[in-house]
N, C-alpha and C positions, 0 to 999 in steps of 0.2 A: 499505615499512617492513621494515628488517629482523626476523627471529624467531629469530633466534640468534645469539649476543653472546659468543664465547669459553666456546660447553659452555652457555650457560643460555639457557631459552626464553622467550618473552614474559613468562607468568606470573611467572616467578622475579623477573627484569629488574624488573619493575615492583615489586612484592610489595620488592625490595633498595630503591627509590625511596621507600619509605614508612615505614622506620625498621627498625630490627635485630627489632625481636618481631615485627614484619608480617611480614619474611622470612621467619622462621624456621617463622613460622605458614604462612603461603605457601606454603613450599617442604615441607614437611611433607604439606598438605594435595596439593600436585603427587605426592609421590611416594606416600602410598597410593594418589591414584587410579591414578597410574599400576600399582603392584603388583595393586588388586583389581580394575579395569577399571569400577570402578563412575564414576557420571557426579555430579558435586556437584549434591546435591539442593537447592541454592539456586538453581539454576540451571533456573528454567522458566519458561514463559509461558504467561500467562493473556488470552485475548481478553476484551473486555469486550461486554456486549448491544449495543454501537452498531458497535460492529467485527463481530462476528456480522453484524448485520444489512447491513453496506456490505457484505459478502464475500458474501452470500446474493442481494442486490441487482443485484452487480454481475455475478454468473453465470448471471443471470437475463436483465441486458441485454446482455449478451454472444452468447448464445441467440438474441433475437432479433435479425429484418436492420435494417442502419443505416437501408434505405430503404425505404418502405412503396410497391411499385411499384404495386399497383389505385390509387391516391392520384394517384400522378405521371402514370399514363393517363388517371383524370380528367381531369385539370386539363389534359392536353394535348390531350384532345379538347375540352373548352371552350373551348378558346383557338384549336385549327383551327376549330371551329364560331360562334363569335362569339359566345358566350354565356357567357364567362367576366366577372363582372362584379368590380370589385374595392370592396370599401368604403372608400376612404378612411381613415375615422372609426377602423375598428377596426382599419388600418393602425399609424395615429398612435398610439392606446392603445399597442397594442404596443409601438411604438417608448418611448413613456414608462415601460413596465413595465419593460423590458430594461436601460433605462440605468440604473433606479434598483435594480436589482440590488444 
């Protein structure tokens, strides 16, 4: 995408796209900020408690390891030892849980 167009910057460009007093307002609004360095106070963002909590959530699974190895050495000494038995039953459940995601 280009960001300057013969001297004008996005804002402007677009702000010219929206009618002569949007411009004007536009281009006004570009050059205080640009003289006092202040940032448009319209301009902020709020997370909401469900974003909080996916961002808290996911730093937390992040933290721990993808694999639970004492788990995976069970299971593999059940399985060299011949005592690894499998249920069927709550095999198939699963399977039906998962699909109906």
């Amino acid at each position: 995408m280009v960001s300057d167009i013969k001297g004008l910057n996005s804002r402007e460009t677009t702000a010219a796209r929206q009618g002569e007093a949007g411009a004007v307002r536009a281009d006004q609004r570009a050059r205080n900020t640009a003289q006092t360095g202040d940032v448009a106070r319209d301009d902020t963002v709020e997370l909401s408690g469900l974003a909080e909590f996916i961002r808290t959530t996911a730093s937390k699974l992040a933290a721990q390891p993808a694999v639970d190895e004492n788990r995976v050495r069970d299971i593999r000494n059940a399985i060299a030892s011949g005592e690894y038995q499998i249920d069927s039953q709550r095999v198939a459940r699963k399977l039906i849980e998962a699909d109906n995601l």
